[in-house]
N, C-alpha and C positions, 0 to 999 in steps of 0.2 A: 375478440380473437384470442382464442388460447395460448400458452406462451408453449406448450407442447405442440404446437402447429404452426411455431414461429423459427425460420431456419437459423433466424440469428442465435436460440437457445437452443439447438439440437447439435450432439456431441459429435453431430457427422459433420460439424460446419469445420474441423480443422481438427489434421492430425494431432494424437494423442497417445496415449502408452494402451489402446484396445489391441495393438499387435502383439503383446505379452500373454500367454498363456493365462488362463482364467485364475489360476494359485497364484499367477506374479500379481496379477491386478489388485487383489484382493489387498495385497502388504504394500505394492511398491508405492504408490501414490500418496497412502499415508506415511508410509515411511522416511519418502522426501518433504513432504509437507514439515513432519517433526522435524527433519536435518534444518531446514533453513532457517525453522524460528526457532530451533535449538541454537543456532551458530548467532543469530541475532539474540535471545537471549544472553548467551554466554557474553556477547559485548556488551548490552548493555549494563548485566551487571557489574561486570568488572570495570567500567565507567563507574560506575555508579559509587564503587566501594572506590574507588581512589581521587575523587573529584571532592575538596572541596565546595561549599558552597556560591553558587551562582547568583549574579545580583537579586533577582527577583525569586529566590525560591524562600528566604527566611522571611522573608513578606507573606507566602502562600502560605508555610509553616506553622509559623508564628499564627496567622489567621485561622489554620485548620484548628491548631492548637484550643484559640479562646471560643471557637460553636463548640469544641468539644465540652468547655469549661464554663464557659461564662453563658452557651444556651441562647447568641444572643450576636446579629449583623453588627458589627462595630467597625470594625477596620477593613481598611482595601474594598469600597463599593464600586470601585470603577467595574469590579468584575465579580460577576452573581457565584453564589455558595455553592456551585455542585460540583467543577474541578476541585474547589478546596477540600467538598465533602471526602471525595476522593481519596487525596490525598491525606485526610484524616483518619482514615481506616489506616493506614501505617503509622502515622502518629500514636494511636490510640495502642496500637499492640505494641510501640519504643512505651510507653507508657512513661512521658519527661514529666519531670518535677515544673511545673504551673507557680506564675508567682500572682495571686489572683489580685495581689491590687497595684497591678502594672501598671502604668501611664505612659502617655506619648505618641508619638506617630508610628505607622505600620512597620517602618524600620527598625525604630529601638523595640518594639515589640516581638520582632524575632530575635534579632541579636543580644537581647533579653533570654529569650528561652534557649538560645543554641550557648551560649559563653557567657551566663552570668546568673542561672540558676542551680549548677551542678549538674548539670546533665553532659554525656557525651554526643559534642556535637556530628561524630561521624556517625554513633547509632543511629542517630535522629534521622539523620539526612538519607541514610540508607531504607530505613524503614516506612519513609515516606515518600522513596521514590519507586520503594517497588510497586506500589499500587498503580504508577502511571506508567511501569513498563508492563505489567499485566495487560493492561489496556492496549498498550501500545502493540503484543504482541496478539490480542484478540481483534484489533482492525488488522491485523496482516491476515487471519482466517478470513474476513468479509474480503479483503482483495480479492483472494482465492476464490472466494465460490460466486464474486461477481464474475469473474474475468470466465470463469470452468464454464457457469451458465449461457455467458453467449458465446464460446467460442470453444470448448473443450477442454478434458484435463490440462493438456500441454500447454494452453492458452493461462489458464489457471498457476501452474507451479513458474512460467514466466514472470507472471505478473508476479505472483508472490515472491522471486529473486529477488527481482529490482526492488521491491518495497524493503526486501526483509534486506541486502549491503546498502539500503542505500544512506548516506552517512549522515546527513541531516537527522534522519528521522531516529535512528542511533542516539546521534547525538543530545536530541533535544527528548524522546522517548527513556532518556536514564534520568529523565530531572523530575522535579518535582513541580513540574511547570503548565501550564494551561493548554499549550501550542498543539501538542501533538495529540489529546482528546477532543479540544474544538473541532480541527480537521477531522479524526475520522468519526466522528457523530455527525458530521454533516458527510461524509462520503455515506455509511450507514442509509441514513434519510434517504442520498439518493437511490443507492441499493433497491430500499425497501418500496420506493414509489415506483421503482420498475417492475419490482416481483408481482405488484398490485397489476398490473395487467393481467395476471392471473386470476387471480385472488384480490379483489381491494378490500371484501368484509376483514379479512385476517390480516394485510399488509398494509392499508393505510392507517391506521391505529399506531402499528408499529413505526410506519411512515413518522408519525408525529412525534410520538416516544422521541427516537433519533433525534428528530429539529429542538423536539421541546431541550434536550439534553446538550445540543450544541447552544442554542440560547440561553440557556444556564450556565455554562463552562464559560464562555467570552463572549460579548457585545460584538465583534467586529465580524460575526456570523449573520449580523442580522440581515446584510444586503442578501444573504442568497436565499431569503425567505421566500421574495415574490416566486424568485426561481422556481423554487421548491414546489410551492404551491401550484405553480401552474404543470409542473410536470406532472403533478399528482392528476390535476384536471386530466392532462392528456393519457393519463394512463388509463382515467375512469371510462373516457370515451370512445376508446374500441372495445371497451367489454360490454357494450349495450347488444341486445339483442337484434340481430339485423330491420326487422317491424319497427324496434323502435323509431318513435319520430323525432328529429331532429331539437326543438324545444324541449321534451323529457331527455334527449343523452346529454343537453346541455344543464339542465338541471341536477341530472345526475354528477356530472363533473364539477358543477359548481359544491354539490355537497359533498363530496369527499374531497374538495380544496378544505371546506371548510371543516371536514371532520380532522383530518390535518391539524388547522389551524387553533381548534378548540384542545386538540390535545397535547399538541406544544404550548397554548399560555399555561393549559392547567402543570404541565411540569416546572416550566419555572416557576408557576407560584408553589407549587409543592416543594422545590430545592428550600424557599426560605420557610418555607416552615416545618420543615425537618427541623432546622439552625435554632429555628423560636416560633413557635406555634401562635405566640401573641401577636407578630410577627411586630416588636416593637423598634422603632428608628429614632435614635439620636444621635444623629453625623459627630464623631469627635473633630473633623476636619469641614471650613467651611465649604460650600458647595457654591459652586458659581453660577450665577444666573446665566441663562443662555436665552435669546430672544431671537423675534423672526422664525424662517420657517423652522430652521432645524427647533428652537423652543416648541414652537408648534407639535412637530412632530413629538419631541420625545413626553410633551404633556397628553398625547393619546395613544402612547401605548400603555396595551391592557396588563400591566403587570406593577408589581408592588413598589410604594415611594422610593424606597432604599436603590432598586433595581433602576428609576429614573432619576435617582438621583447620579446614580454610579455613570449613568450618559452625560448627564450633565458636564460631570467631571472628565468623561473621556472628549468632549467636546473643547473643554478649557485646554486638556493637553493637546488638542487638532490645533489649538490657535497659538500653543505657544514656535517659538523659530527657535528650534531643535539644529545641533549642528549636525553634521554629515561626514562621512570620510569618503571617498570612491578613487581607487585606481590613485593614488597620491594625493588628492587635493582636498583639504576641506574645508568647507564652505558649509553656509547658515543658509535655513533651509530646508526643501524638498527637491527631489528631482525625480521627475515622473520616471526616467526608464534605470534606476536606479535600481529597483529589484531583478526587473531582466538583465542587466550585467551584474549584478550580485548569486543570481541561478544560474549565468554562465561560468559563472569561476568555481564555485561550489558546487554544482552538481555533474557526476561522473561522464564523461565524456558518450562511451555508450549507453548511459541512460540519456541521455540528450539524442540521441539518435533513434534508440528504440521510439521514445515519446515521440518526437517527429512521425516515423513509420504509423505510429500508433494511430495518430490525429489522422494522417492522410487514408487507413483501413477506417475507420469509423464513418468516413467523410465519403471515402470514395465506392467500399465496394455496395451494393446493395444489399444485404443480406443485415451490412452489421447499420445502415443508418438510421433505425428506428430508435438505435440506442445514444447515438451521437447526441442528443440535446440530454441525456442523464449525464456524459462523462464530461463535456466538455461547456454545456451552459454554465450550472453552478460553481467550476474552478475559475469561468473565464471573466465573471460578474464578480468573485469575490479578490482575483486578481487585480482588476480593475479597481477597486476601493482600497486595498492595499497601494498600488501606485501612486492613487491619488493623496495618501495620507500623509500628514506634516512627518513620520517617525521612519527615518532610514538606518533600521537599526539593524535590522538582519535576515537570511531569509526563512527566521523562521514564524516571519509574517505571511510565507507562504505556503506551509506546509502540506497546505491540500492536493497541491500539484503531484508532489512524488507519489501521491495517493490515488486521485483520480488515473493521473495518468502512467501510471506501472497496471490499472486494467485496460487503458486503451491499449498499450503496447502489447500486451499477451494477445490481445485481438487479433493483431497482425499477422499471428498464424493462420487464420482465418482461410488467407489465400494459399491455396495448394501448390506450394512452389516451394521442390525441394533447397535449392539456394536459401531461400528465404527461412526456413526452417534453422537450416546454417548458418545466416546470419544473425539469427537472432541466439543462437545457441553461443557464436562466439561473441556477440557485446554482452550475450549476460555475466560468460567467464569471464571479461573485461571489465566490466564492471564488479564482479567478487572479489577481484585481484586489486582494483585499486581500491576497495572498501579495506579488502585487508591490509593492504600496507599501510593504511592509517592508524590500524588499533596501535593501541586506545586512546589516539587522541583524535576523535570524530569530530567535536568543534571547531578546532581551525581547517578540516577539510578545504581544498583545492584541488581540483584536478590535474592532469600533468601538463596540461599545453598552459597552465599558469603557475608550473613550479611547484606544488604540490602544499601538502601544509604548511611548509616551515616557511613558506613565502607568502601565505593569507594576509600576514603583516601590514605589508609593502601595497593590499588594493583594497583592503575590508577591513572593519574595526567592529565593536563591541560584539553583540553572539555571533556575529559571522568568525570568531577570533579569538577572543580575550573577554570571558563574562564573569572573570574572578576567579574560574575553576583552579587553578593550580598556584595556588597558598601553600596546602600542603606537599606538594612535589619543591616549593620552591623553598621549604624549611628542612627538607630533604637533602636536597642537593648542598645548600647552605653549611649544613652539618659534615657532608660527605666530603666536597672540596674546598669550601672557602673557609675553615672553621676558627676562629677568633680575630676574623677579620673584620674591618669595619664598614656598616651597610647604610647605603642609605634608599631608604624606599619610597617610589610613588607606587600604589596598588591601586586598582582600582576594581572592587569588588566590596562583597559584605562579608568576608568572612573577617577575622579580629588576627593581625599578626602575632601577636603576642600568647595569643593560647597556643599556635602551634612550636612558639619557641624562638619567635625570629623578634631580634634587638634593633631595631631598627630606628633614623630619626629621620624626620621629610628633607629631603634636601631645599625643595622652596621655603623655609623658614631662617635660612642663616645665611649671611654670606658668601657667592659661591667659589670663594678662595678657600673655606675651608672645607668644600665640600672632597672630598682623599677619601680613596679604598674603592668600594664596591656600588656602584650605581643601578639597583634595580627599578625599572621600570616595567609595567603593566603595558604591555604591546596598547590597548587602548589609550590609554595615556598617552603613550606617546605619539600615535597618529594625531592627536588632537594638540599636540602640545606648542604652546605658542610661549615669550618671552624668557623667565630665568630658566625655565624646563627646558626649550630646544635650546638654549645655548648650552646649559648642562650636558644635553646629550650632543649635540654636534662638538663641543669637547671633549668629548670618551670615545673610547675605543672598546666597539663589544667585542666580549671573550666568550660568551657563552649563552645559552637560551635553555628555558623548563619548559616544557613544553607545547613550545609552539606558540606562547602565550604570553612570555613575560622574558624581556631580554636582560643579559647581565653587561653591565659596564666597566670599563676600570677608567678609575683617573686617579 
């Protein structure tokens, strides 16, 4: 079945901007396209340039840093070299001074190369994080032209709003960090297994590309392989020719699962040996044995030692009892619906409504359900592994959703109802209004029916909040109003207080009688905070907050 003969891809399936004379058409839909990922550009870099570093990014760093140098997988296997690769195309043009006979763990390895080899650690951090906002702003093109192909321009520049305010992907799209490439290389995949109902000689190849590229970037894509895979089948199995018999369309579907399949391992194994061609493995950190079936499993996947070894490892962190924050309480642990109340708080009121609309058009009208198991099987499987996981650390364990589902929601046009058209025009300005009242502080985002950012605090803790970013805001501030006062800090981040200027000594190490002056804590910190720490703080009086992220004290 042709996809030019499929009503769910033709432009007539929902109003669109074809009522504009033929000279407006021509400019105006590119010209919005560039407004929105101009205006998300603009945020993220300007995140980007004022954000100290985030726990986990002088880890990715510092890693990009030694394939640049050392030619050679050593540090951080939990997660395979093609995000880092990434990220090292900005490294490579900061061009930092390398101290090539480092030691240590992944940690002192960055924090090594950002404050302790001469280098400027804001250059750094900038130049390594634009390559993951490039990205970031090349999946907001694939929104678009998923959502335009089954539903229409108007369908198209929807979808692309909500992706391009939405604050998450802002936020986590300015770092230097894994989350928001793994997502859209598997939205990509799914794209591109859809387009193969067209085309499968030209689109499941590329199909694979995509998967093999989110299996490279993070381990925690692997559940939505099977997914993946079988979409691919079903995409192969309406392009058979009507003669054919039943046994060859099935063959045919199984081979393009499998051409798929063969050109996602071949990409990861090509990310390591970009890195090292020998492709040689000596773990500087031990590697835990894992036994039973997950051992099982991770000893038959077809990809390189280093690659299972890095399961290995992500299995040891499954088992370890990670604490928790939610809504005031924390406890040790996992809790299953602990992402869905962490995407209710976080994510924009009318995008949570649009996406609703969105599920129920995909589900219910007929025109669009051929496409329902691409938008909604792989977010709903990869959600599901996310839930189930020991790490409730933020949602941007979920990143795929504002992805998948800002093309279900542009769908919603679908249905010919001019209300509906209204409706969705005013949650998208709902949505841009409260994306902008956050710049630039996109990570502690909250919505308004939970107080907005400056109250993230009080129900969410580490990147849902507080992941170190504001060091430098808070040596800032320091200088500007508190200046030769006396500080005492808990921080909880990788960046070094001391490079940006801040005097500081831990208040947990002395008596808390002598603790006097200025009690900064790390909003993480302090949700977690249990004996000399909460009495510290339930003895001060906050005066002040940087933002959003790190409150100030006085005693």
């Amino acid at each position: 079945m042709a996809l030019e003969q499929n009503p769910v891809a033709s432009p007539e399936a929902a109003p669109d901007v074809r009522r504009a004379s033929p000279a407006a058409r021509r400019w105006l839909t590119p010209l919005l396209v560039v407004l929105l990922l101009g205006q998300m550009a603009v945020a993220m870099v300007t995140t980007a340039v004022q954000q100290t570093p985030t726990i986990d990014e002088p880890v990715y760093v510092g890693t990009a840093a030694e394939y640049l140098h050392e030619r050679q997988v050593v540090h951080n296997p939990e997660h395979p070299p093609l995000g880092k690769l990434v990220i090292a195309v900005g490294v490579a043009l900061a061009d930092p001074r390398v101290d090539p006979g480092s030691t240590g763990d992944q940690g002192e390895l960055g924090r090594r190369l950002l404050y302790e080899t001469g280098n400027d650690p804001w250059r750094v951090m900038l130049f390594a994080r634009l390559p993951v906002i490039a990205l970031t702003l090349a999946f907001g093109w694939a929104v678009f032209a998923f959502a335009r192909e089954l539903a229409g321009t108007a369908a198209g520049l929807a979808a692309l709003a909500l992706y391009a305010f939405s604050p998450d992907l802002i936020a986590h799209g300015s770092l230097a960090t894994l989350d928001v490439p793994a997502a859209g290389f598997v939205l990509t995949s799914a794209w591109l297994a859809w387009r193969a109902r067209e085309r499968p000689r030209r689109y499941l190849p590329l199909a694979g590309v995509a998967l093999g590229a989110a299996l490279a970037t993070k381990m925690s894509t692997l559940p939505a392989v099977p997914v993946l895979l079988a979409l691919t089948a079903l995409s192969v199995w309406p392009a058979r020719a009507p003669s054919t018999s039943r046994r060859r369309a099935l063959g045919r579907a199984v081979a393009g699962a499998g051409v798929v399949a063969l050109v996602a391992v071949a990409v990861v194994w090509l990310s390591y040996l970009v890195v090292d061609p020998r492709l040689r493995w000596d773990p500087e950190q031990p590697v835990p044995v894992v036994r039973g079936l997950r051992g099982l499993a991770v000893d038959l996947l077809p990809f390189p030692e280093s690659y299972r070894d890095g399961m290995r490892v992500q299995f040891a962190f499954e088992n370890h009892p990670w604490q928790g924050f939610l809504f005031g309480r924390l406890y040790t642990g996992a809790l299953w619906y602990y992402l869905p109340a962490a995407l209710l708080v976080k994510t924009p009121l009318g995008m949570l409504a649009l996406w609703a609309a969105g599920v129920v058009a995909v589900l219910a009208v007929r025109r669009l359900r051929p496409v329902a198991p691409y938008l909604l099987a792989p977010s709903a499987v990869l959600l599901a592994a996310a839930m189930l996981g020991a790490r409730n650390f933020g949602t941007r364990y979920a990143l795929f959703l504002p992805m998948f589902l800002a093309v279900a929601a542009g769908c919603s046009l679908v249905v010919r109802r001019r209300w509906i058209t209204a409706g969705v025009v005013a949650l998208a300005a709902f949505v841009a209004v409260s994306s902008l009242r956050t710049f630039p502080y996109y990570l502690p985002y909250s919505n308004e029916a939970f107080g907005g950012p400056e109250r993230t605090r009080l129900r969410l803790h580490d990147s849902n909040v507080d992941w170190g970013q504001d060091l430098g805001r808070l040596a800032d501030r320091l200088r500007e109003r508190y200046p030769g006062e006396r500080v005492w800090l808990v921080y909880k981040g990788s960046g070094v207080p001391s490079y940006y200027g801040i005097r500081a000594r831990d208040p947990r190490q002395v008596p808390p009688d002598e603790v006097r002056g200025l009690l900064v804590v790390s909003d993480s910190a302090a949700a977690k905070a249990t004996g000399r720490l909460a009495r510290l703080i339930a003895g001060s009086r906050p005066v002040d907050t940087v933002g959003h992220s790190i409150t100030l004290y006085r005693r």
